[in-house]
N, CA and C atoms of all chains as a GROMACS GRO file, in nm:
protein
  609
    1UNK      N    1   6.148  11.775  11.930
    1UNK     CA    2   6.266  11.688  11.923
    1UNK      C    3   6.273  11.604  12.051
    2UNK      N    4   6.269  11.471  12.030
    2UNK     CA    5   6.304  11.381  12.172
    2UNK      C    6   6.428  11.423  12.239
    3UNK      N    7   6.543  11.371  12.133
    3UNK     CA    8   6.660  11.405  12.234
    3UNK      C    9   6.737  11.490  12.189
    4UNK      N   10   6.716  11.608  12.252
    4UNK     CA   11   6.827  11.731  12.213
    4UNK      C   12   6.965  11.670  12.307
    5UNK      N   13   7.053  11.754  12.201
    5UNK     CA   14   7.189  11.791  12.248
    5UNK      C   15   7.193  11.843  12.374
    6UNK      N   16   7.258  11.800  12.492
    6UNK     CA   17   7.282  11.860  12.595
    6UNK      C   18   7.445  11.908  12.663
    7UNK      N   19   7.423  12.041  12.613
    7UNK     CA   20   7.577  12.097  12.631
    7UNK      C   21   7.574  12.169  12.735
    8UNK      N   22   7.647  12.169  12.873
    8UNK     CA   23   7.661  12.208  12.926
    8UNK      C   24   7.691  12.395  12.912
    9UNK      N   25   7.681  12.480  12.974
    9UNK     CA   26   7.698  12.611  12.970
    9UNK      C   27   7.805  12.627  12.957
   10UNK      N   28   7.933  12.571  12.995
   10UNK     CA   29   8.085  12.620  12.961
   10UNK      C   30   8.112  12.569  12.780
   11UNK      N   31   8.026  12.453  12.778
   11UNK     CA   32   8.075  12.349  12.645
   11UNK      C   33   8.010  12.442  12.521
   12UNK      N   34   7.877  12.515  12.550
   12UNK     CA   35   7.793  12.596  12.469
   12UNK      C   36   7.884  12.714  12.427
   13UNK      N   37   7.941  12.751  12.483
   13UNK     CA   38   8.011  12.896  12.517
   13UNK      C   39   8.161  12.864  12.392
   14UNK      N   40   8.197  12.756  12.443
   14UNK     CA   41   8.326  12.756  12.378
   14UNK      C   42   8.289  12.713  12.219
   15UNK      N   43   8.172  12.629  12.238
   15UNK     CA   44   8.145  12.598  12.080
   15UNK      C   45   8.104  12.680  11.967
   16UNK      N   46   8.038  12.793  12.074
   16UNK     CA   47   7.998  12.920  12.015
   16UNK      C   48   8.127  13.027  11.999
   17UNK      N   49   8.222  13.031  12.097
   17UNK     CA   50   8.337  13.122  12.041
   17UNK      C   51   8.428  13.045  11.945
   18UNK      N   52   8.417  12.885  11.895
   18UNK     CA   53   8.459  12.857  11.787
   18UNK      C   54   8.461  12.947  11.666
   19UNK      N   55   8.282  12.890  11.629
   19UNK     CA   56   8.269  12.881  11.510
   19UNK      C   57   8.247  13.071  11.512
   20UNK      N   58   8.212  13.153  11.581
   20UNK     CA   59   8.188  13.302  11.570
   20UNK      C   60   8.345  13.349  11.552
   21UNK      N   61   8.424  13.278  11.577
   21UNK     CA   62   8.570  13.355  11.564
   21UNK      C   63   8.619  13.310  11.465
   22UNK      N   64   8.603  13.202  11.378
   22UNK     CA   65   8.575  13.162  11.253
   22UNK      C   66   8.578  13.263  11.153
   23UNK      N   67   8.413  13.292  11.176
   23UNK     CA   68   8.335  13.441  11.088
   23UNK      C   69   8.426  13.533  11.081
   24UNK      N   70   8.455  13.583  11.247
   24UNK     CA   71   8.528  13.727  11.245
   24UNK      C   72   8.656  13.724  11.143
   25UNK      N   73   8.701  13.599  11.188
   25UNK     CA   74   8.857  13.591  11.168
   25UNK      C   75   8.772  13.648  10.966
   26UNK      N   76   8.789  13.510  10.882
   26UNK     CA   77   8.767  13.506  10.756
   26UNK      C   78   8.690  13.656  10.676
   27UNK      N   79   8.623  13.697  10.784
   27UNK     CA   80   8.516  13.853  10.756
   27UNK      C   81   8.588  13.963  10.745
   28UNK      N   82   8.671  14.016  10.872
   28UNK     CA   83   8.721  14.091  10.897
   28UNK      C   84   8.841  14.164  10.884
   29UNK      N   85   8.924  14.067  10.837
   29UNK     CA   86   9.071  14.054  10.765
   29UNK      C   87   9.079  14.042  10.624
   30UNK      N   88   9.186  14.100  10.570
   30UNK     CA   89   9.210  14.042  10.401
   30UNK      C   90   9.296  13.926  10.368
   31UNK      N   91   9.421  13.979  10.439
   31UNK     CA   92   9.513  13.846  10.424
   31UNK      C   93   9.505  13.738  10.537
   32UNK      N   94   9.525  13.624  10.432
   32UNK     CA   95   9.505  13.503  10.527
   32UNK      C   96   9.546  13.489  10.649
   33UNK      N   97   9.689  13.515  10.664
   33UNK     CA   98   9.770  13.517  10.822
   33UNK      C   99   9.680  13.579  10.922
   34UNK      N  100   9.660  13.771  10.851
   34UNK     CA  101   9.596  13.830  10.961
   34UNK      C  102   9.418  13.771  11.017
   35UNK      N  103   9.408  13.704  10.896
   35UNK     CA  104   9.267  13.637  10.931
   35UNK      C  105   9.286  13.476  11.058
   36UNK      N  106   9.368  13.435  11.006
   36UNK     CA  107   9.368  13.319  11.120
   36UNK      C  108   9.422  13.358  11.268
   37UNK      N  109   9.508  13.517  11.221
   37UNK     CA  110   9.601  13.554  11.366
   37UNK      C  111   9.458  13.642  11.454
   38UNK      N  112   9.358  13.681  11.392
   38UNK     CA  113   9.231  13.780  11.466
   38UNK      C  114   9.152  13.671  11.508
   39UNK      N  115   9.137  13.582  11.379
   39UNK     CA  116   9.056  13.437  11.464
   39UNK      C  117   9.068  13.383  11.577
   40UNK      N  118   9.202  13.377  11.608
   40UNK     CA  119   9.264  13.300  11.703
   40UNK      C  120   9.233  13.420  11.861
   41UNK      N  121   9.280  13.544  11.794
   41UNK     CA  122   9.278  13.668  11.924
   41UNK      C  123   9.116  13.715  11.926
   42UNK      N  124   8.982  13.710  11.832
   42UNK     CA  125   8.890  13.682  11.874
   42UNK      C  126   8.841  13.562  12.002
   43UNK      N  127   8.886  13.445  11.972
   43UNK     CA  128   8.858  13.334  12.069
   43UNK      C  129   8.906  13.308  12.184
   44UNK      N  130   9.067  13.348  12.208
   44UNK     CA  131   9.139  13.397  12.310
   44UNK      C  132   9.019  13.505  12.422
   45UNK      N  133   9.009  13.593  12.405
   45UNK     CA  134   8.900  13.756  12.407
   45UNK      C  135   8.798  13.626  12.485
   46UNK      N  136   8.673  13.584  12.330
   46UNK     CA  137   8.599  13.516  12.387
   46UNK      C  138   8.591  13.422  12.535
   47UNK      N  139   8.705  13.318  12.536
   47UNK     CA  140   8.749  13.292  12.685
   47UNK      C  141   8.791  13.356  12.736
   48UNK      N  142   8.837  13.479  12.747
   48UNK     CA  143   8.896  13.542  12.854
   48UNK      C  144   8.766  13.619  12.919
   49UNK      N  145   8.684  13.674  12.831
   49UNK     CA  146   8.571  13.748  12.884
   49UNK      C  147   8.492  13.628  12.948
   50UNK      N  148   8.466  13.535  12.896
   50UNK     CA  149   8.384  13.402  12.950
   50UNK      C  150   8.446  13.363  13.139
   51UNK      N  151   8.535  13.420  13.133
   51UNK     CA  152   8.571  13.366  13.293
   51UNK      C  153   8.589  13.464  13.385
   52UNK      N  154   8.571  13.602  13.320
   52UNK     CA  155   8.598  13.703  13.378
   52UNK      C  156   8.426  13.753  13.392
   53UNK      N  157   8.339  13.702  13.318
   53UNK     CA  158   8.196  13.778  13.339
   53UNK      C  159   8.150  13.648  13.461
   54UNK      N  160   8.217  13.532  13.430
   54UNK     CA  161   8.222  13.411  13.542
   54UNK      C  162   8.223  13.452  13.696
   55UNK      N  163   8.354  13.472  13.693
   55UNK     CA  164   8.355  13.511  13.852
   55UNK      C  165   8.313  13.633  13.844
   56UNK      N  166   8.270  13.771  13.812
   56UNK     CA  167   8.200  13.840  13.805
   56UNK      C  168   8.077  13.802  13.916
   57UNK      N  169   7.964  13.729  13.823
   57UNK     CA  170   7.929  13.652  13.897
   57UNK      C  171   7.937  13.607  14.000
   58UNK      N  172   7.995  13.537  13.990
   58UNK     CA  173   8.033  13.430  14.134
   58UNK      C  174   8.029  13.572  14.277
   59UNK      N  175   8.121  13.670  14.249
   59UNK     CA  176   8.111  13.770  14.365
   59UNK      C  177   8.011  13.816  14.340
   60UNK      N  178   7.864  13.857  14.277
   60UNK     CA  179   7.755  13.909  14.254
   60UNK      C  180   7.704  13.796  14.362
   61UNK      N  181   7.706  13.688  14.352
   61UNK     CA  182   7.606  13.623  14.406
   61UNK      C  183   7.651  13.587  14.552
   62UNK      N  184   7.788  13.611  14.549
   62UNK     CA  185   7.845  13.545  14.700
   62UNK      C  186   7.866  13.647  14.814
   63UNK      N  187   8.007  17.817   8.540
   63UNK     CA  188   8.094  17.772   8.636
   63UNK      C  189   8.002  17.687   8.701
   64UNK      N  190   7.902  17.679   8.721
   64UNK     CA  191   7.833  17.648   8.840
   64UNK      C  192   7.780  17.486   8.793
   65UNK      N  193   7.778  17.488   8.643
   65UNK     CA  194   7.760  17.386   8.574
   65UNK      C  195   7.890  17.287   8.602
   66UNK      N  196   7.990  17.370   8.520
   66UNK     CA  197   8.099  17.262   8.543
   66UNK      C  198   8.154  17.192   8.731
   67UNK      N  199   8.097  17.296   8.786
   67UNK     CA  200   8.137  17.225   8.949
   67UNK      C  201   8.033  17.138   8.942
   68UNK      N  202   7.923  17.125   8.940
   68UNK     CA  203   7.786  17.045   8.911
   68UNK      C  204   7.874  16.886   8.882
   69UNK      N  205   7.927  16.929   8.772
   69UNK     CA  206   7.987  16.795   8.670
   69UNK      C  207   8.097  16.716   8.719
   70UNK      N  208   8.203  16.801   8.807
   70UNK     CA  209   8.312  16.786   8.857
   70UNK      C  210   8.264  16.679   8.930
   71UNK      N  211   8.220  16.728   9.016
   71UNK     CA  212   8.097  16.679   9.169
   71UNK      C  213   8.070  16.519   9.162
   72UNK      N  214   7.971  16.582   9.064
   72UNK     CA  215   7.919  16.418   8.968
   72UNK      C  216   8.031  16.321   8.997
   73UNK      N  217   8.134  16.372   8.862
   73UNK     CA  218   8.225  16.282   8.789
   73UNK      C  219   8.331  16.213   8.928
   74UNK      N  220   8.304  16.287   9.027
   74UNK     CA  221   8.431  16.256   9.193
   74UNK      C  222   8.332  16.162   9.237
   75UNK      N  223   8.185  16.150   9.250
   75UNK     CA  224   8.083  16.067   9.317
   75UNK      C  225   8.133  15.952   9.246
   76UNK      N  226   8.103  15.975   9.118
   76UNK     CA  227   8.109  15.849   9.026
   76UNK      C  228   8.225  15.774   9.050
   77UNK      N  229   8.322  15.818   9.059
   77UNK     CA  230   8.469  15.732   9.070
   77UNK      C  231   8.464  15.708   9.207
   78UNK      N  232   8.413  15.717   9.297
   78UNK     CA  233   8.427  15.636   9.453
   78UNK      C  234   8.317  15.575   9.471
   79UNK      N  235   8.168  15.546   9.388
   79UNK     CA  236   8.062  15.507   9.430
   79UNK      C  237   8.140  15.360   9.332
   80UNK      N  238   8.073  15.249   9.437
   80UNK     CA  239   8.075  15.086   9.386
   80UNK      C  240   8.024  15.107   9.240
   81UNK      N  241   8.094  15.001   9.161
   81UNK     CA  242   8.025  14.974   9.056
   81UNK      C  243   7.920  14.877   9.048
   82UNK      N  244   7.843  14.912   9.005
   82UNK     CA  245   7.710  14.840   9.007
   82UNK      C  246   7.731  14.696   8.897
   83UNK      N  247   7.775  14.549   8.952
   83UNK     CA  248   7.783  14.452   8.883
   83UNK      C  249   7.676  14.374   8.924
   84UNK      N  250   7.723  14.245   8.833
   84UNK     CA  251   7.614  14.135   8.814
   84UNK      C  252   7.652  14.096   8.945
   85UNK      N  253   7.764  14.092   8.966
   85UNK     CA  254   7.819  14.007   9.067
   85UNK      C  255   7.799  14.049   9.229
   86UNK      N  256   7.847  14.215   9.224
   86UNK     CA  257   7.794  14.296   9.333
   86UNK      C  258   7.638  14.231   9.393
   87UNK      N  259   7.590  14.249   9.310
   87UNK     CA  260   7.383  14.184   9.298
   87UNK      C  261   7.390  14.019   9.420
   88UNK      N  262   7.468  13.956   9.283
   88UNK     CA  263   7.461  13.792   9.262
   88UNK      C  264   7.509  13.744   9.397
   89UNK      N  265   7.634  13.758   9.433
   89UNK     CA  266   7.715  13.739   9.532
   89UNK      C  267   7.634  13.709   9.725
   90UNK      N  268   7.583  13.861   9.702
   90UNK     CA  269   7.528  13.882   9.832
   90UNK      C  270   7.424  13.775   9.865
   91UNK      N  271   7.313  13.791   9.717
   91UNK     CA  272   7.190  13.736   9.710
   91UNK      C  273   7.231  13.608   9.758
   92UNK      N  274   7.322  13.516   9.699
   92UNK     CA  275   7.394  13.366   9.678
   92UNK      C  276   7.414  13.312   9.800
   93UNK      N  277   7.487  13.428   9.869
   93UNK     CA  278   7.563  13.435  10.001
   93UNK      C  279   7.435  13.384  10.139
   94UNK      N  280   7.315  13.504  10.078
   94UNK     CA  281   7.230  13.490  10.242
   94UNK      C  282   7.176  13.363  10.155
   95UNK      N  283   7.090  13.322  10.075
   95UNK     CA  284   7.034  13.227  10.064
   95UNK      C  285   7.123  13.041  10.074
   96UNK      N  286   7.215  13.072  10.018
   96UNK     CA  287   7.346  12.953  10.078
   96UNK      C  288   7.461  13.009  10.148
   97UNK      N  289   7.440  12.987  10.313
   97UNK     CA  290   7.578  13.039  10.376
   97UNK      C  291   7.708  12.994  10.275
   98UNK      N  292   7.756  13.124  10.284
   98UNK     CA  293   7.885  13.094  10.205
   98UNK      C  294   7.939  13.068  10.067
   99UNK      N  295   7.775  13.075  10.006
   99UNK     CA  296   7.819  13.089   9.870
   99UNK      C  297   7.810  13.192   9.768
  100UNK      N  298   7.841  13.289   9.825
  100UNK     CA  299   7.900  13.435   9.785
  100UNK      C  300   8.046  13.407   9.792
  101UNK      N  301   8.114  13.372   9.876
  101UNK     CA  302   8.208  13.360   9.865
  101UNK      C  303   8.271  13.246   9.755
  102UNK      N  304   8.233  13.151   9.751
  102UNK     CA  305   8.190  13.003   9.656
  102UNK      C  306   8.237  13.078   9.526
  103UNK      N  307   8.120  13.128   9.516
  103UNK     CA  308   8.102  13.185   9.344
  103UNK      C  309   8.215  13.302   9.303
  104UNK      N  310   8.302  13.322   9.384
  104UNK     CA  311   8.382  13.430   9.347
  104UNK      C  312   8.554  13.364   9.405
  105UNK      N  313   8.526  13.238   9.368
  105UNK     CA  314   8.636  13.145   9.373
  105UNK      C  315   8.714  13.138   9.518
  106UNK      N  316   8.644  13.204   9.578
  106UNK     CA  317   8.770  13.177   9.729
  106UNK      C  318   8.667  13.107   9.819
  107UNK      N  319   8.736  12.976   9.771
  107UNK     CA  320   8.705  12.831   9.819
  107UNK      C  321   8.743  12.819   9.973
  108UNK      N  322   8.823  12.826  10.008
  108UNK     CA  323   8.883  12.798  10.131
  108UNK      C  324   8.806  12.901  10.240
  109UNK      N  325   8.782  13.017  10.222
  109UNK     CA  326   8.660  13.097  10.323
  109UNK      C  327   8.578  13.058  10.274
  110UNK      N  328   8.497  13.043  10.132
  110UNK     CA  329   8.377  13.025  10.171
  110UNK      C  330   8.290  12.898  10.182
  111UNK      N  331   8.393  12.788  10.170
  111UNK     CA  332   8.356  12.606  10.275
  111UNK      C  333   8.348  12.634  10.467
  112UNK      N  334   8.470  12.743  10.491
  112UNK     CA  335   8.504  12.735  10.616
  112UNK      C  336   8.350  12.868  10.704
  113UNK      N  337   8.295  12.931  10.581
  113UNK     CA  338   8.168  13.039  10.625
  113UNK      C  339   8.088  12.922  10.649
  114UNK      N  340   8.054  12.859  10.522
  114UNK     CA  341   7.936  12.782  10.519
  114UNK      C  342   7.954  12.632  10.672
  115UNK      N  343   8.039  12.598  10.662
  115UNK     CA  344   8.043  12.482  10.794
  115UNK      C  345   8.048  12.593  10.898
  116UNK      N  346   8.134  12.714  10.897
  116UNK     CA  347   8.076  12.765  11.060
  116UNK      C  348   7.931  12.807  11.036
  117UNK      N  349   7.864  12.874  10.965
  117UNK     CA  350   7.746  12.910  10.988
  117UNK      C  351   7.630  12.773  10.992
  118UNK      N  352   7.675  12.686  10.890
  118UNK     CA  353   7.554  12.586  10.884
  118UNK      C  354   7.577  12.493  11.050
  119UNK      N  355   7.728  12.482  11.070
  119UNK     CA  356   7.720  12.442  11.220
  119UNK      C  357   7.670  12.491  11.326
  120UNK      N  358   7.705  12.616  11.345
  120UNK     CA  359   7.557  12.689  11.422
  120UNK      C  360   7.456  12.642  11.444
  121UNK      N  361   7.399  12.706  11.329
  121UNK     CA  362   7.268  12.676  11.321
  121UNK      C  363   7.248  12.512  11.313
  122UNK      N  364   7.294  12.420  11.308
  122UNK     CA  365   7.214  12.254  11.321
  122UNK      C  366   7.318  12.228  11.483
  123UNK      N  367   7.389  12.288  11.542
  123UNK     CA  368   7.412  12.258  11.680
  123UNK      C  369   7.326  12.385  11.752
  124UNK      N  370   7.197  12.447  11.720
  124UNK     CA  371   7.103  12.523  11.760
  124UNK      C  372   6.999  12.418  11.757
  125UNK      N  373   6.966  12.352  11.684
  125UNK     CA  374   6.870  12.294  11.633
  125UNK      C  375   6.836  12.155  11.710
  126UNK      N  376   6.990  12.118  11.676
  126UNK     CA  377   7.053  11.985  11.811
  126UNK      C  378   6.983  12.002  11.952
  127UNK      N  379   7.010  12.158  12.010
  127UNK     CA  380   7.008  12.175  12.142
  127UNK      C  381   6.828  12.189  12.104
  128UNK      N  382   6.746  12.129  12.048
  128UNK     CA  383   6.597  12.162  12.092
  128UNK      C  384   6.624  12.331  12.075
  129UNK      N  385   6.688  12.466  12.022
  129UNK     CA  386   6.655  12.605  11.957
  129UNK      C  387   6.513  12.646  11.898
  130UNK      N  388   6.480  12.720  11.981
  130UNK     CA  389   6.324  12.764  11.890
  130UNK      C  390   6.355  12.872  11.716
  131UNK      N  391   6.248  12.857  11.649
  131UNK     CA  392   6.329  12.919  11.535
  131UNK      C  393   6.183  13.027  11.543
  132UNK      N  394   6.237  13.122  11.509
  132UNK     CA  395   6.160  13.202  11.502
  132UNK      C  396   6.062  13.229  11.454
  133UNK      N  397   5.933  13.324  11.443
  133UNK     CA  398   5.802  13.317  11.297
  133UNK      C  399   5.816  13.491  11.323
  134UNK      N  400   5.787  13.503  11.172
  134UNK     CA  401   5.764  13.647  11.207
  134UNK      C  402   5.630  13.746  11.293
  135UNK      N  403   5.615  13.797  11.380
  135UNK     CA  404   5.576  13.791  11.513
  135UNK      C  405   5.569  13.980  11.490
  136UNK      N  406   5.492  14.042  11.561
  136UNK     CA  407   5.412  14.150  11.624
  136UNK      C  408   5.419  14.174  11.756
  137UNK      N  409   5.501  14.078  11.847
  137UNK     CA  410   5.487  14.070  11.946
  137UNK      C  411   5.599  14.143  12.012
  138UNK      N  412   5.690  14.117  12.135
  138UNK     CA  413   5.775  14.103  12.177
  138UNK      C  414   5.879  14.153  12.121
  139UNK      N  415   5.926  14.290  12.177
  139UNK     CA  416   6.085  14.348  12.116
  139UNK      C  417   6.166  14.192  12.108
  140UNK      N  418   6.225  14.150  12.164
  140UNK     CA  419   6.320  14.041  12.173
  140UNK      C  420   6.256  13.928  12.065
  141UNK      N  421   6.113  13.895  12.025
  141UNK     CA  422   6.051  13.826  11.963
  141UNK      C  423   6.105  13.888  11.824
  142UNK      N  424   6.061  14.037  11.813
  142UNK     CA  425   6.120  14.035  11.684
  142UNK      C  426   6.243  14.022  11.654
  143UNK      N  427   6.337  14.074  11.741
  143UNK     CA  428   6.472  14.104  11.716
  143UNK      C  429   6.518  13.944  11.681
  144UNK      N  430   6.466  13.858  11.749
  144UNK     CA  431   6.486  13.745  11.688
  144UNK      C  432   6.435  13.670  11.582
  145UNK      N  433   6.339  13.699  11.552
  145UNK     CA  434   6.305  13.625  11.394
  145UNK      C  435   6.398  13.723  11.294
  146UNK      N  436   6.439  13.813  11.324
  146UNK     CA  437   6.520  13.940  11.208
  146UNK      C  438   6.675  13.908  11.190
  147UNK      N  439   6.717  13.796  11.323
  147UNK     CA  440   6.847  13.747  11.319
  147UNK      C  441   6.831  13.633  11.271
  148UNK      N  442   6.724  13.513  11.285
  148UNK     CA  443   6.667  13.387  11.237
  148UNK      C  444   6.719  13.393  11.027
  149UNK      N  445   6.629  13.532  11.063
  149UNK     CA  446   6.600  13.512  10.862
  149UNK      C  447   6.695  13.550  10.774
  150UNK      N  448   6.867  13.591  10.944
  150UNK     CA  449   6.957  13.618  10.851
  150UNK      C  450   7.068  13.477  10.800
  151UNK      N  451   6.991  13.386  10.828
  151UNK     CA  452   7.042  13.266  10.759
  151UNK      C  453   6.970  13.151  10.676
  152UNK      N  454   6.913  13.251  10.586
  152UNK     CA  455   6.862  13.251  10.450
  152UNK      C  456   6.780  13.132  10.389
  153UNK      N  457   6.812  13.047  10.349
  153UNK     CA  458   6.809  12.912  10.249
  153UNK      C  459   6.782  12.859  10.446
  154UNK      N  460   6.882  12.848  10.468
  154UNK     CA  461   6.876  12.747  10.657
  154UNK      C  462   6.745  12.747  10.708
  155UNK      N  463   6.690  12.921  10.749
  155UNK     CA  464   6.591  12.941  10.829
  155UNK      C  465   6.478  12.907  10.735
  156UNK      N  466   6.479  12.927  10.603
  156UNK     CA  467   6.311  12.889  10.521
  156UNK      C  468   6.324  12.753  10.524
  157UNK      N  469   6.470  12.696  10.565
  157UNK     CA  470   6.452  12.508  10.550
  157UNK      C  471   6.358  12.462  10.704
  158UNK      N  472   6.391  12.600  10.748
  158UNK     CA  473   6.360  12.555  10.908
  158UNK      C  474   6.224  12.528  10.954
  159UNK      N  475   6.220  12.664  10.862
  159UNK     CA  476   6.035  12.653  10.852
  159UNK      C  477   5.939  12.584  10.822
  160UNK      N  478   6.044  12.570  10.656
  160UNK     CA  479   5.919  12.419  10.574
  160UNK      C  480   5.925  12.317  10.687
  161UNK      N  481   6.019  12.267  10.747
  161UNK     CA  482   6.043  12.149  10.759
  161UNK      C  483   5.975  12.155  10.926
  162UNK      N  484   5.926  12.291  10.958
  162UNK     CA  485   5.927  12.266  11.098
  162UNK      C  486   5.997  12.246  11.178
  163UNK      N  487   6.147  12.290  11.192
  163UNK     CA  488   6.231  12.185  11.257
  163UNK      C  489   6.224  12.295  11.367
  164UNK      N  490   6.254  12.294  11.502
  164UNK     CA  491   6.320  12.365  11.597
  164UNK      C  492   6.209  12.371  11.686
  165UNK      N  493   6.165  12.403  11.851
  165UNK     CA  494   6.113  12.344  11.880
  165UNK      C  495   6.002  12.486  11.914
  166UNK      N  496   5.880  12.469  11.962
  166UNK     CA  497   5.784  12.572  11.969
  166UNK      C  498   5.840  12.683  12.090
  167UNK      N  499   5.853  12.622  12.200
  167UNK     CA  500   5.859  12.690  12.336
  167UNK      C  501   6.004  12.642  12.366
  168UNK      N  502   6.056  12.748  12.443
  168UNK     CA  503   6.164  12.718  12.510
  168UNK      C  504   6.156  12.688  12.645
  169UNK      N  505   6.191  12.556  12.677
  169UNK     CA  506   6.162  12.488  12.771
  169UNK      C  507   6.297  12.498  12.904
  170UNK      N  508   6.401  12.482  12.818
  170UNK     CA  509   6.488  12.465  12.919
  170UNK      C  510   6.614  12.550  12.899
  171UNK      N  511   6.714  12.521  12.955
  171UNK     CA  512   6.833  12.599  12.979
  171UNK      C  513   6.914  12.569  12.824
  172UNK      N  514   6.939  12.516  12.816
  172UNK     CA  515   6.978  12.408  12.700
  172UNK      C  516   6.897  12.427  12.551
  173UNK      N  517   6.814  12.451  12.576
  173UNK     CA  518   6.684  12.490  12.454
  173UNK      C  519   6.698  12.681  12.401
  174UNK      N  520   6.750  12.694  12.542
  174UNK     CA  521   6.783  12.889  12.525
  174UNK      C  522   6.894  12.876  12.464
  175UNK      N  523   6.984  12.823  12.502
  175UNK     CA  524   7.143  12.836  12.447
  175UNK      C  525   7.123  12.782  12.312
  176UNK      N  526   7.058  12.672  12.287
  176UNK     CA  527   7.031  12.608  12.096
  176UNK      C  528   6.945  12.788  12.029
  177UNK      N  529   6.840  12.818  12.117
  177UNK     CA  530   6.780  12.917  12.050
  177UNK      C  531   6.878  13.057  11.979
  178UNK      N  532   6.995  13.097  12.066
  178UNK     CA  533   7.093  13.170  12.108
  178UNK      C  534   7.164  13.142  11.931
  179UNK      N  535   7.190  13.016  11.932
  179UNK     CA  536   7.282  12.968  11.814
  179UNK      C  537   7.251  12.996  11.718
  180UNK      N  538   7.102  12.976  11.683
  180UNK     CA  539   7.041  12.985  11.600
  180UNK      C  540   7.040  13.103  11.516
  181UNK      N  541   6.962  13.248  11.650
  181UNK     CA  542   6.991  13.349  11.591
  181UNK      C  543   7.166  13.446  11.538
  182UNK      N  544   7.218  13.377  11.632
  182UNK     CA  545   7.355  13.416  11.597
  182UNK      C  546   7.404  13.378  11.462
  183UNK      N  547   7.400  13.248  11.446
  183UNK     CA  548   7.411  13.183  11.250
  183UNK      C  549   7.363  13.263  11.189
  184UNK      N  550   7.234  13.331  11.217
  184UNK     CA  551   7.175  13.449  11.130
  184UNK      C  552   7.262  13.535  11.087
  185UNK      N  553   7.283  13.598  11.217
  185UNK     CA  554   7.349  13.729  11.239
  185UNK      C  555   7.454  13.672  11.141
  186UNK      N  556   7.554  13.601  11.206
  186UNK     CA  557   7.719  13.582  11.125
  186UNK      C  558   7.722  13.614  10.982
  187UNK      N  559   7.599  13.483  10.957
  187UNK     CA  560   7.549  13.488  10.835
  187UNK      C  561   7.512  13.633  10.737
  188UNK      N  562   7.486  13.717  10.852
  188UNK     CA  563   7.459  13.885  10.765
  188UNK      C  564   7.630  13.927  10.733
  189UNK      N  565   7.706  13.913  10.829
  189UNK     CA  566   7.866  13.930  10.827
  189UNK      C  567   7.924  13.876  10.680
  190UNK      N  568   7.886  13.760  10.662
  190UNK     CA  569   7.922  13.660  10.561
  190UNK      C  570   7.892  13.810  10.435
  191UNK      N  571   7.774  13.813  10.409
  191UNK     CA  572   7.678  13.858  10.296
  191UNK      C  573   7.764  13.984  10.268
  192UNK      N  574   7.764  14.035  10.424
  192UNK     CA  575   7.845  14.161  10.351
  192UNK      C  576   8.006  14.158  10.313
  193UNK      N  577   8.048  14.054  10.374
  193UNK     CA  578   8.210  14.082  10.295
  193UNK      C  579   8.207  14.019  10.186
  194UNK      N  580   8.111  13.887  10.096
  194UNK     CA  581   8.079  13.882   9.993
  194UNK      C  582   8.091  13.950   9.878
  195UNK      N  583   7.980  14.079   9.964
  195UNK     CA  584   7.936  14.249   9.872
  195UNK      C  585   8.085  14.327   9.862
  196UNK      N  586   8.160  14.303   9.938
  196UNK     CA  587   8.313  14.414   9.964
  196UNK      C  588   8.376  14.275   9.864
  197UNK      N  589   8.386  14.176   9.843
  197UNK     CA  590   8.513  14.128   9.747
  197UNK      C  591   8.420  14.139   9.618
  198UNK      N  592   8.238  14.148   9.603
  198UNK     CA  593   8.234  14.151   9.442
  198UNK      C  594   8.274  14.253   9.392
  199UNK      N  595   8.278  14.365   9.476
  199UNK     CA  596   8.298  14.543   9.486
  199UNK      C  597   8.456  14.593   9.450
  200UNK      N  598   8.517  14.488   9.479
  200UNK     CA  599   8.687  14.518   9.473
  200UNK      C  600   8.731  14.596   9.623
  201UNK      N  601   8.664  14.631   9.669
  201UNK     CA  602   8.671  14.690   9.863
  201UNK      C  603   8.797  14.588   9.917
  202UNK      N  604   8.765  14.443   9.912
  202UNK     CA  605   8.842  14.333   9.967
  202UNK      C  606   8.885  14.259   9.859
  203UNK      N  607   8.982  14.190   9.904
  203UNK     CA  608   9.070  14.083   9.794
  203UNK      C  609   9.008  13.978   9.793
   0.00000   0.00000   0.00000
């Protein structure tokens, strides 16, 4: 491929806890509410762990 | 006695084991080979448009990022583990193949994270298949 998509590592992350909290939500739940309300607290989770394995990091390396 | 507990036994298996339908079969099969259309075929439209665009988005914003797609391989724990998540998005990954699409080597930072997507669409995609199997089953609504 000439020109791939270039998503930055934060932009990858969030596009990926989109559409995966999507899945969970619609997969994992029966009724609709509780499916959009786990979707939503899957992706929440997803960023919250995303900034917390972040600076994690950041003091690993500093 | 030993007969009739025999039978009892049976007849308690029988009433909690899935019933074996067309649909139980159809559903799953439908499901891995078109993300989301296990769900499709068993009328709940609204999850299974919203399976198929998250999973088919995945996987073509994997594809976007230059994502290597997997071959089935002898090699490399992680080599396999990834063609085994690749082939869990069915109809996608054999399109991937014919068509060649995705790129040989992973070159860059950006090319890992498309590769990443890729196998994950798989994976989801196995998620999909099985709650498919739980609503042809009566398990889920």
């Amino acid at each position: 491929m000439i020109l791939a998509l270039q998503l930055s590592h934060f932009t990858a992350a969030l596009t990926f806890s989109f559409f995966a909290s999507i899945v969970f939500g619609v997969t994992q739940r029966n009724d609709p509410r509780e499916m959009v309300r786990y979707g939503a607290q899957c992706f929440a989770w997803f960023i919250l762990g995303m900034f917390v394995a972040g600076w994690i990091m950041w003091f690993l390396h500093h | 006695m030993a007969n009739t507990e025999t039978t009892t036994s049976a007849a308690q298996a029988g009433a909690t084991a899935a019933p074996v339908t067309a649909m139980a079969v159809l559903a799953p099969a439908l499901g891995w080979l078109i993300p989301g259309a296990g769900h499709l075929i068993q009328k709940r439209w609204i999850r299974g448009f919203m399976l198929m665009a998250s999973v088919g988005a995945m996987f073509a914003f994997g594809l976007a990022m230059d994502g290597k797609i997997y071959k089935p391989n002898t090699g490399d724990l992680l080599d396999i583990l990834g063609f085994v998540s690749d082939v869990g998005a069915g109809g996608l990954y054999i399109l991937g193949r014919v068509f060649n699409w995705g790129s040989e080597a992973i070159a860059y930072a950006t090319a890992d994270y498309g590769t990443k997507f890729i196998a994950v669409a798989g994976l989801l995609n196995i998620m999909c298949v099985v709650d498919a199997y739980h609503i042809a089953i009566g398990k889920k609504q």
